[in-house]
GUZADREN-43613 format. One record per atom (N, C-alpha, C): residue in one letter; atom name; x, y, z. Coordinates in Angstrom, 3 decimals, decimal comma, m for minus. Example, Ala and Ser with C-alpha at 12.3 -4.5 7.8 and 13.67 -1.06 7.14 Angstrom:
BEGIN
[pt A; N; [13,190; m5,690; 7,800]]
[pt A; CA; [12,300; m4,500; 7,800]]
[pt A; C; [13,200; m3,300; 7,800]]
[pt S; N; [12,850; m2,250; 7,080]]
[pt S; CA; [13,670; m1,060; 7,140]]
[pt S; C; [12,900; 0,030; 7,870]]
//
This chain:
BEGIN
[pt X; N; [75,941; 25,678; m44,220]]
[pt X; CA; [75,897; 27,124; m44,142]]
[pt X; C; [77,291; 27,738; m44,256]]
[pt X; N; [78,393; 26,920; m43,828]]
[pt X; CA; [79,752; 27,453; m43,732]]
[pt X; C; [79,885; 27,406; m45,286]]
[pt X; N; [79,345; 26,355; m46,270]]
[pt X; CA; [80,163; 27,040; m47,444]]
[pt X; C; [80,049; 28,046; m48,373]]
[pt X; N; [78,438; 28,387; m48,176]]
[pt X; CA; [77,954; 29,246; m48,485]]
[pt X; C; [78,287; 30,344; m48,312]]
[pt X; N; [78,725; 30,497; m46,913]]
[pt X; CA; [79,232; 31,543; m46,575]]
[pt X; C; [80,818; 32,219; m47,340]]
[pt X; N; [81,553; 30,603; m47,069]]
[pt X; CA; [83,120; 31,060; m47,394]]
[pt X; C; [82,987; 31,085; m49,219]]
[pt X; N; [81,991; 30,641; m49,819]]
[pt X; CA; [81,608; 31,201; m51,446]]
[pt X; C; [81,570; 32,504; m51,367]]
[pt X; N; [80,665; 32,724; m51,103]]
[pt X; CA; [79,814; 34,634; m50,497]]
[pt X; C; [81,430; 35,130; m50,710]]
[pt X; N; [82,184; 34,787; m49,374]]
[pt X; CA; [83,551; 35,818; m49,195]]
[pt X; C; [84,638; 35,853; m50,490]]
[pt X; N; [84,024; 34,158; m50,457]]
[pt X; CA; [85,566; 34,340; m52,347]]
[pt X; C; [84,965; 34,890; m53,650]]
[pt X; N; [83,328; 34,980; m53,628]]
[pt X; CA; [82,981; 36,239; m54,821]]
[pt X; C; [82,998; 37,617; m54,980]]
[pt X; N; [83,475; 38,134; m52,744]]
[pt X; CA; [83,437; 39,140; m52,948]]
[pt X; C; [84,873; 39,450; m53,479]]
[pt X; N; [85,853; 38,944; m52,810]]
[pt X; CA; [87,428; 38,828; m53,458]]
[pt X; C; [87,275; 39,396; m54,369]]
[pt X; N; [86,579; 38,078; m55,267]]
[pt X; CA; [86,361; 38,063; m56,895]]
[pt X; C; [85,769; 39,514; m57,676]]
[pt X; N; [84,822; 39,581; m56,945]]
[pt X; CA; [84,329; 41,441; m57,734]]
[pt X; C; [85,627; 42,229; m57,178]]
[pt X; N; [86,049; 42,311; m56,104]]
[pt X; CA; [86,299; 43,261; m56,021]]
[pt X; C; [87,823; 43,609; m56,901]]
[pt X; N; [88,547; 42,620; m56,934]]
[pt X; CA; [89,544; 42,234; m58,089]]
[pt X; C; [89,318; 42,242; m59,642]]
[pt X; N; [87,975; 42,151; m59,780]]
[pt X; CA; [87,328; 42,227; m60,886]]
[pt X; C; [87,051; 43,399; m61,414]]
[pt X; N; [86,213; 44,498; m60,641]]
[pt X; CA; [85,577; 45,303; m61,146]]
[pt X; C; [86,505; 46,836; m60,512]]
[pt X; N; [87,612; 46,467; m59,619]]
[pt X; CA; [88,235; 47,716; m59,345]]
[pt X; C; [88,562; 48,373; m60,150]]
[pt X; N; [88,646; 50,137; m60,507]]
[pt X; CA; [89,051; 50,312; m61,551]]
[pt X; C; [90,431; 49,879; m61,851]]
[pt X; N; [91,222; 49,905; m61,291]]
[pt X; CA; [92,778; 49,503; m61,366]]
[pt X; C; [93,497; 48,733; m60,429]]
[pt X; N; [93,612; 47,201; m61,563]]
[pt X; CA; [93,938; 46,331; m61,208]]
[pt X; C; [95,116; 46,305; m60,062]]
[pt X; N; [96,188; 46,887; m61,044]]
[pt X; CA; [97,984; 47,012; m60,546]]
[pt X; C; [97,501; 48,254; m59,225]]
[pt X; N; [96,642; 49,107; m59,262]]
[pt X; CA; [96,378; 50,448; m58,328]]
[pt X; C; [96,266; 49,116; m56,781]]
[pt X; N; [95,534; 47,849; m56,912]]
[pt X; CA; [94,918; 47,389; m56,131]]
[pt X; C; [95,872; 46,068; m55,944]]
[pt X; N; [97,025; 45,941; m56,903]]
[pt X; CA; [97,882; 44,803; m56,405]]
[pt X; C; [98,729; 45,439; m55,565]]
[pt X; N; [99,450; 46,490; m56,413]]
[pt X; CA; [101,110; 46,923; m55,829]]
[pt X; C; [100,275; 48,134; m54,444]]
[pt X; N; [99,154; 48,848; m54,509]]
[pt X; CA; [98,871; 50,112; m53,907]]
[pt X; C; [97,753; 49,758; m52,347]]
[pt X; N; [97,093; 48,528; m52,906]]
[pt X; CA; [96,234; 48,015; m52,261]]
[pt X; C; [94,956; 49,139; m51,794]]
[pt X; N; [94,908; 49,980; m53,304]]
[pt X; CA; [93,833; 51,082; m53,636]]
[pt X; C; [93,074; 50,344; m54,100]]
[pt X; N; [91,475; 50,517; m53,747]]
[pt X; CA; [90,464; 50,163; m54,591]]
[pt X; C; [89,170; 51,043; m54,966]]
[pt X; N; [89,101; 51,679; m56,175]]
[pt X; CA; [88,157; 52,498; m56,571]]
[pt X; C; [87,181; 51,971; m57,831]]
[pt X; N; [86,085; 51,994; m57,733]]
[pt X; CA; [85,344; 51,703; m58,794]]
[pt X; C; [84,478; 52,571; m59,588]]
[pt X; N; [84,647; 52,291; m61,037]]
[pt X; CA; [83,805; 53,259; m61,533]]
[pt X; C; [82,990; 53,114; m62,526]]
[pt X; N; [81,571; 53,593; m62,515]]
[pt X; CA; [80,693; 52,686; m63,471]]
[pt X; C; [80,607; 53,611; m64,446]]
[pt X; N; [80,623; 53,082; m66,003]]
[pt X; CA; [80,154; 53,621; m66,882]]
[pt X; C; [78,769; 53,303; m67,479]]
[pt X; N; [77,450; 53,805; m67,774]]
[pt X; CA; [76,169; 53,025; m68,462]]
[pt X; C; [76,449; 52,615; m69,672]]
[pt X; N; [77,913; 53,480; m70,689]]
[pt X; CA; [78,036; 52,812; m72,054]]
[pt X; C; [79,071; 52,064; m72,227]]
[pt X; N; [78,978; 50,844; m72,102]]
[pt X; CA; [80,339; 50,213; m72,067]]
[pt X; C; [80,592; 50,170; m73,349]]
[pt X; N; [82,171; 49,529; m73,565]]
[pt X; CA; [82,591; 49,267; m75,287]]
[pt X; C; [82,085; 47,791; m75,561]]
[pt X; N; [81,196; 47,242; m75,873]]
[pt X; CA; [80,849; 45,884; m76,254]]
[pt X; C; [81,750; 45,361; m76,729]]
[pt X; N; [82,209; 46,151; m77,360]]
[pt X; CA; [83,117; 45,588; m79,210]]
[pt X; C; [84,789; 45,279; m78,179]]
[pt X; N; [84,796; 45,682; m76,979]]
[pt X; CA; [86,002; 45,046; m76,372]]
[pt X; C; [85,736; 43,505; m75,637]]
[pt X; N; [84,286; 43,152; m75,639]]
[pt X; CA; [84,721; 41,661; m75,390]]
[pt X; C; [85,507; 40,637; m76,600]]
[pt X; N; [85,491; 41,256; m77,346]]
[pt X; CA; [86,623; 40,675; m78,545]]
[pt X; C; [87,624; 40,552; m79,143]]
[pt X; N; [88,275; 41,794; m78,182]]
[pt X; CA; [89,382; 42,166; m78,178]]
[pt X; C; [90,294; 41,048; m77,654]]
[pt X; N; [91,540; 40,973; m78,905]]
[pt X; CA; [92,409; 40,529; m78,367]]
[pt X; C; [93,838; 41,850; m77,876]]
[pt X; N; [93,671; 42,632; m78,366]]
[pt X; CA; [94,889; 43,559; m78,132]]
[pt X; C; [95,683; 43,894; m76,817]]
[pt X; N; [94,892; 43,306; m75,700]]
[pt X; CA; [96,012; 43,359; m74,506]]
[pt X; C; [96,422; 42,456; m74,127]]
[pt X; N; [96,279; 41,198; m74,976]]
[pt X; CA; [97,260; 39,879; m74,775]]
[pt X; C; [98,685; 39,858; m75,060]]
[pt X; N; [99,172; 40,400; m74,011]]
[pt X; CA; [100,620; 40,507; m73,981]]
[pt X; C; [100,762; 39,470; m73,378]]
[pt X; N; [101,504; 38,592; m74,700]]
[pt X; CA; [101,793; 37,211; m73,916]]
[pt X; C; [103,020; 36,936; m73,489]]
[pt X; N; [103,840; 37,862; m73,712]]
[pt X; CA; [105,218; 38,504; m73,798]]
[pt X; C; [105,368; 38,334; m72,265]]
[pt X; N; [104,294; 39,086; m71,701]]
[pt X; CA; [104,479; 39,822; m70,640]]
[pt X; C; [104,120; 38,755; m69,143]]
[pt X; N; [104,842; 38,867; m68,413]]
[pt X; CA; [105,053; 38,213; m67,333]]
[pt X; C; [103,691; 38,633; m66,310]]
[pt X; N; [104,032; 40,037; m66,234]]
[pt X; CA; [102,460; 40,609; m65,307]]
[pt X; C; [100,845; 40,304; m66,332]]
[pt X; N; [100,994; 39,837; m67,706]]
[pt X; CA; [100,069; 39,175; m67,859]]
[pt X; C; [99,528; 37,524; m67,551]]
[pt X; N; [100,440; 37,178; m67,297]]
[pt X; CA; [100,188; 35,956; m67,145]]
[pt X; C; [99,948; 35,525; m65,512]]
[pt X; N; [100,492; 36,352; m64,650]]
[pt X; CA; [100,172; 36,153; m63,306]]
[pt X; C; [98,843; 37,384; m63,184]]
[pt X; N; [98,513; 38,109; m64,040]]
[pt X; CA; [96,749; 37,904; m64,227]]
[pt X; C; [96,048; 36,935; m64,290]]
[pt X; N; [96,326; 36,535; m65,949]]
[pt X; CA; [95,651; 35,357; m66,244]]
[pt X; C; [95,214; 34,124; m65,232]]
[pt X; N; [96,467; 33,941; m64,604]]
[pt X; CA; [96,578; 32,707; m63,675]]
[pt X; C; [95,279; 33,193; m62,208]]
[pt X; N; [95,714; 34,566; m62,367]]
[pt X; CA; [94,331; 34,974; m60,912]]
[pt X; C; [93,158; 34,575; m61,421]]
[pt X; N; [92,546; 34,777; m62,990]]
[pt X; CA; [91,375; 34,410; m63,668]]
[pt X; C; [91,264; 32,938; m63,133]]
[pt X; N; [92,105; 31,655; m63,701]]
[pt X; CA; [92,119; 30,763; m63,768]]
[pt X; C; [92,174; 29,873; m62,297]]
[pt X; N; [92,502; 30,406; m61,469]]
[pt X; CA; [92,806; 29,911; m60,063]]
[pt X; C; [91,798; 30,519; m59,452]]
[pt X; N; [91,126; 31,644; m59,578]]
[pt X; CA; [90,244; 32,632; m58,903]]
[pt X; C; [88,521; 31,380; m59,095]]
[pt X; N; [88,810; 31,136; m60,678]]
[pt X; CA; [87,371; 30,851; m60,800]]
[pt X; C; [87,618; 28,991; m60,868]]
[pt X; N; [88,565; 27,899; m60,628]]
[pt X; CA; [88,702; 27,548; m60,282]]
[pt X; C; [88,618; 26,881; m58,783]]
[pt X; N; [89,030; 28,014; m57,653]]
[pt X; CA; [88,406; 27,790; m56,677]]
[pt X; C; [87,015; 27,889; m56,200]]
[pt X; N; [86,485; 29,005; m56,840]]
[pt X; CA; [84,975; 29,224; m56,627]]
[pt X; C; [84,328; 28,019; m57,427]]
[pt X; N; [84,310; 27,650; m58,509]]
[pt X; CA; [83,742; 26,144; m58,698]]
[pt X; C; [83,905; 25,026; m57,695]]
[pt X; N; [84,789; 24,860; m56,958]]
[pt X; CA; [84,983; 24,390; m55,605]]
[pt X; C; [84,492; 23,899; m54,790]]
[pt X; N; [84,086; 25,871; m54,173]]
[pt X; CA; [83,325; 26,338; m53,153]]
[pt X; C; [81,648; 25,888; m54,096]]
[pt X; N; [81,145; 26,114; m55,042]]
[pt X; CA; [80,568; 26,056; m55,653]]
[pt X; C; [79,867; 24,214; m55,301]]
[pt X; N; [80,609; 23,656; m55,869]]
[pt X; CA; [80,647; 22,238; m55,444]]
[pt X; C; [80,392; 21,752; m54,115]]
[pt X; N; [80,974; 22,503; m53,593]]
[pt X; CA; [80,592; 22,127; m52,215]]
[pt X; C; [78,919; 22,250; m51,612]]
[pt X; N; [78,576; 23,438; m52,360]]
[pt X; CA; [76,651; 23,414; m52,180]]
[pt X; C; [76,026; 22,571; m52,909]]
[pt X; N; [76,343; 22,592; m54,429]]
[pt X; CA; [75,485; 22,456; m55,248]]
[pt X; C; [75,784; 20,568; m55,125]]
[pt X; N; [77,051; 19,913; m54,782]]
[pt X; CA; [76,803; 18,781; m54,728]]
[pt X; C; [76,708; 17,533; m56,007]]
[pt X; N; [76,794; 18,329; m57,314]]
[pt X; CA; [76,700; 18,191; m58,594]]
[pt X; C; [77,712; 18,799; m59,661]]
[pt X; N; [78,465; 18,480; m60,080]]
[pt X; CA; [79,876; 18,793; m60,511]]
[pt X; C; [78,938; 19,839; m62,278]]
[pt X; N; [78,254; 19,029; m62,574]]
[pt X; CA; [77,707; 19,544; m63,910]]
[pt X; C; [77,495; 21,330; m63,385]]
[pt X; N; [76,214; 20,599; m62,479]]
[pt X; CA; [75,520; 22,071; m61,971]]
[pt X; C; [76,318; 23,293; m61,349]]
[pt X; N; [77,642; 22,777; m60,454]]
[pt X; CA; [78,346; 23,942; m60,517]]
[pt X; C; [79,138; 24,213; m61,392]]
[pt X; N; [79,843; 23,458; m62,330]]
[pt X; CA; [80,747; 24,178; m63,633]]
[pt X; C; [79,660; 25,261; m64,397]]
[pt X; N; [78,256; 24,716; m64,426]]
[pt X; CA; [77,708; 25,699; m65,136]]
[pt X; C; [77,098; 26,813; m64,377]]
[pt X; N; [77,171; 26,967; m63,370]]
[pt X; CA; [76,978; 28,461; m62,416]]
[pt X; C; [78,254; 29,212; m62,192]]
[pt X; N; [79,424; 28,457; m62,240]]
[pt X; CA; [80,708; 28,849; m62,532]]
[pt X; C; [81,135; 29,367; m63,934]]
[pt X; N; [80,769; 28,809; m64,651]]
[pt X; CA; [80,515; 29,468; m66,278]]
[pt X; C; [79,947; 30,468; m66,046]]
[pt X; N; [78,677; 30,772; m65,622]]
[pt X; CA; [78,442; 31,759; m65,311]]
[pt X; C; [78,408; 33,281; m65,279]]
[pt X; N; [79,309; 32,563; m63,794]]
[pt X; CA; [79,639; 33,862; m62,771]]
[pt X; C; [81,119; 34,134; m63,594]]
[pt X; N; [81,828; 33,479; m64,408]]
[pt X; CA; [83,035; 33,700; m65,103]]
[pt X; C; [82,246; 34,795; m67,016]]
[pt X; N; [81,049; 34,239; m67,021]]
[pt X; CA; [80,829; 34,903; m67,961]]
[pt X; C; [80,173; 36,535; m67,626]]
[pt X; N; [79,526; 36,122; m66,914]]
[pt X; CA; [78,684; 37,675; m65,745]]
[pt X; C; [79,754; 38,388; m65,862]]
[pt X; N; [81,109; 38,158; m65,016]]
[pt X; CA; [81,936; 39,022; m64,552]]
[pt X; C; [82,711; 39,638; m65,970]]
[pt X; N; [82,693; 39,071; m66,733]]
[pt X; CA; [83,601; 39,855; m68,083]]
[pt X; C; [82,296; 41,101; m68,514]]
[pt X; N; [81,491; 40,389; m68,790]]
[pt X; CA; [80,773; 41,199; m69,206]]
[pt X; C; [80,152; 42,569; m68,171]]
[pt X; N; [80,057; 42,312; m66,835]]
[pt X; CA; [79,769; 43,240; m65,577]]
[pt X; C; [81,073; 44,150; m65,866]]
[pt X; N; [82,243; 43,763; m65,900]]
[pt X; CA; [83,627; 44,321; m66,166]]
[pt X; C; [83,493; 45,617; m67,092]]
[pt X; N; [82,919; 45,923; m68,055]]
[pt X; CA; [82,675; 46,541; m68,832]]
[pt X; C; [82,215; 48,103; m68,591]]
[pt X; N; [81,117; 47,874; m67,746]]
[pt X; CA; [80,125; 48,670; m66,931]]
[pt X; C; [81,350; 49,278; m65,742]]
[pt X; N; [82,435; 47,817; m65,132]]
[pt X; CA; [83,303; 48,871; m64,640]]
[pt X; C; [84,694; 49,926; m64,869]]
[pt X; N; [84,210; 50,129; m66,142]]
[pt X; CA; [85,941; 50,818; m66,847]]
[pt X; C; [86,507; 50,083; m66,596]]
[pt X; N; [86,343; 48,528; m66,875]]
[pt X; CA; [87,901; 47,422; m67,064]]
[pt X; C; [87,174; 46,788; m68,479]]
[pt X; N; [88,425; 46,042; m68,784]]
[pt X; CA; [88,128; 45,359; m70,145]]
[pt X; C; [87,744; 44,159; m69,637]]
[pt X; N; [86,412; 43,486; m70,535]]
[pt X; CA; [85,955; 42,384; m70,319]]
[pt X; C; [86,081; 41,710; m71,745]]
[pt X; N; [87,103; 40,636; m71,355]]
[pt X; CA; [87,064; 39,638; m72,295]]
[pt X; C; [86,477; 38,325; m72,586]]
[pt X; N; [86,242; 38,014; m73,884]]
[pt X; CA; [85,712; 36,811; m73,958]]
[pt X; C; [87,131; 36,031; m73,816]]
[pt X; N; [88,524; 36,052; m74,423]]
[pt X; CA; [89,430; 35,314; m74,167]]
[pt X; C; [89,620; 34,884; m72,250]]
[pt X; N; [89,367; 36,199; m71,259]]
[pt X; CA; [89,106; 35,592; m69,943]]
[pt X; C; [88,180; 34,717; m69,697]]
[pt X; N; [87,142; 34,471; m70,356]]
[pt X; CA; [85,744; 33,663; m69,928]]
[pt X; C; [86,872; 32,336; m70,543]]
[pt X; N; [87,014; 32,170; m71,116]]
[pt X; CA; [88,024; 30,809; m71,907]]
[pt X; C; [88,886; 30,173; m70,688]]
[pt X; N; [89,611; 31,335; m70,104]]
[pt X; CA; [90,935; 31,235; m68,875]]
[pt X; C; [89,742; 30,686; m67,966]]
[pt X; N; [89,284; 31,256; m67,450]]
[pt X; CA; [88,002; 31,294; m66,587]]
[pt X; C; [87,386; 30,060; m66,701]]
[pt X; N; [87,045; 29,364; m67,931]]
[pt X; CA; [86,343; 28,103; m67,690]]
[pt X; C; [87,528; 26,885; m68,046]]
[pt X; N; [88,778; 27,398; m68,222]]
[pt X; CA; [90,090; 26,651; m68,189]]
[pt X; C; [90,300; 25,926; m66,598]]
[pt X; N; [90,097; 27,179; m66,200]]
[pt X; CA; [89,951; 27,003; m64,464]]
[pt X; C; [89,013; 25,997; m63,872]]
[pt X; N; [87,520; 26,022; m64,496]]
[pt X; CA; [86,395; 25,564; m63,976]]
[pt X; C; [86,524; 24,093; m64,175]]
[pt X; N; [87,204; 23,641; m65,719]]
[pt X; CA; [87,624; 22,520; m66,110]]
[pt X; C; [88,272; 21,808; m65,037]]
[pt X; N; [89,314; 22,334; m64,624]]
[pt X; CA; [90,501; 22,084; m63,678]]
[pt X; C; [90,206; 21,694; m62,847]]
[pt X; N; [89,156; 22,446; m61,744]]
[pt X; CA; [88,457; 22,099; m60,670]]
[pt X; C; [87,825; 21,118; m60,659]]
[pt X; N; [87,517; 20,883; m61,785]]
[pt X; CA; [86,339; 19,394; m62,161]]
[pt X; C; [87,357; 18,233; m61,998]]
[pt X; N; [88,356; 18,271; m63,059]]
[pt X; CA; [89,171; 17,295; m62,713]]
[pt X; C; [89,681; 17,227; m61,303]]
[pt X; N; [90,127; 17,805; m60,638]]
[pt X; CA; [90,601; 17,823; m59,587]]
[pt X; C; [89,593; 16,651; m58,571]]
[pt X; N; [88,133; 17,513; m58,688]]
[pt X; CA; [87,121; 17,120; m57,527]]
[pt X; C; [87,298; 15,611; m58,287]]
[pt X; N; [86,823; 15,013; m59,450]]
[pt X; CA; [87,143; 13,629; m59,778]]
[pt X; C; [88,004; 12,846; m59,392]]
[pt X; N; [89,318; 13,293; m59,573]]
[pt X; CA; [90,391; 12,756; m58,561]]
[pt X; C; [90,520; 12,815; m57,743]]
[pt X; N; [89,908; 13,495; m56,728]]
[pt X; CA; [89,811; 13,663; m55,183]]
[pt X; C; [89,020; 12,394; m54,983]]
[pt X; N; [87,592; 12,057; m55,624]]
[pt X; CA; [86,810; 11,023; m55,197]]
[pt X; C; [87,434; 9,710; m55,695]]
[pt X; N; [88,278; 9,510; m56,637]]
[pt X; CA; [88,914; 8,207; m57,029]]
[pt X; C; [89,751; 7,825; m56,094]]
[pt X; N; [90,580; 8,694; m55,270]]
[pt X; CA; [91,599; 8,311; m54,669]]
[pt X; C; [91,515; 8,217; m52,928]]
[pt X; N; [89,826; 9,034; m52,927]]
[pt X; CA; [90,059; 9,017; m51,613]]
[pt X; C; [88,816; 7,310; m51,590]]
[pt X; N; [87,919; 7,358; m52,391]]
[pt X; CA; [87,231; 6,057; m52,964]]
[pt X; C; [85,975; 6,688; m52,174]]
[pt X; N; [85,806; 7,353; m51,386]]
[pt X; CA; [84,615; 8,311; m51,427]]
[pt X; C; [83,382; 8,203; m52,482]]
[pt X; N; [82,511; 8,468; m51,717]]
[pt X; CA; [81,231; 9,186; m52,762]]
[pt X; C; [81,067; 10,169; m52,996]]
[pt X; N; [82,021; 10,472; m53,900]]
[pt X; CA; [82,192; 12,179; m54,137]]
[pt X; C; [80,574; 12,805; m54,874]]
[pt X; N; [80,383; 14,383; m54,705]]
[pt X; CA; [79,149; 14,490; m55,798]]
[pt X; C; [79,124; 13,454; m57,196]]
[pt X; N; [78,459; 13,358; m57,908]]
[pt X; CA; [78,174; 13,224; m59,337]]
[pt X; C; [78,584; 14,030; m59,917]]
[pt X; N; [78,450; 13,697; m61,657]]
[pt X; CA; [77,913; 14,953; m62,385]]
[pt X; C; [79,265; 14,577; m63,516]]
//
């Protein structure tokens, strides 16, 4: 029941980092406002144009994508017990949220779902090497 729970708390993190209208309003301001639109821009999950790769405050985004949904595969793991079955509810909830993103006046990318299951990857390896080394019966999968 505890992990369920501490999942529950790291998806709410997760929306709420997700779907605030403004990201930087909610890093540097620790403002959080949300706002729904019914017509989102579809045609921006394809967007590449705010990949500023240049840019330093993009990449310690990126890395929140990648570490964010990373850990929740995790937590994820920890219920489901099956490494397959949570990368792919973690896929998911990494694909849900770009696309939910949309609906909240933020840009939802398919290049984040990529970061996002970069992450989920990660976690996988990780939990594998956790069970090799500790010689455990780690989940499957």
């Amino acid at each position: 029941m505890f992990a369920v729970c501490l999942c529950l708390a790291w998806l709410a993190v997760l929306s709420v980092s997700l779907f605030t209208d403004n990201l930087s309003a909610l890093l540097f301001h620790h403002a959080v406002q949300f706002r729904f639109s019914a017509n989102p821009d579809w045609a921006g999950l394809l967007s590449l144009r705010d990949a500023h790769v240049e840019d330093l405050y993009w990449w310690f985004v990126k890395s929140g994508h990648f570490m964010g949904f990373a850990v929740l595969d995790l937590f994820i793991l920890q219920i489901a017990k099956d490494r397959r079955k949570a990368a792919a509810i973690s896929l998911f909830c990494a694909a849900a949220s770009e696309i939910v993103q949309l609906f909240f006046m933020r840009d939802g990318r398919l290049l984040d779902i990529g970061i996002d299951a970069a992450g989920i990857l990660f976690a996988l390896f990780l939990s594998r090497e956790s069970g090799r080394i500790s010689g455990s019966s780690r989940p499957s999968g």
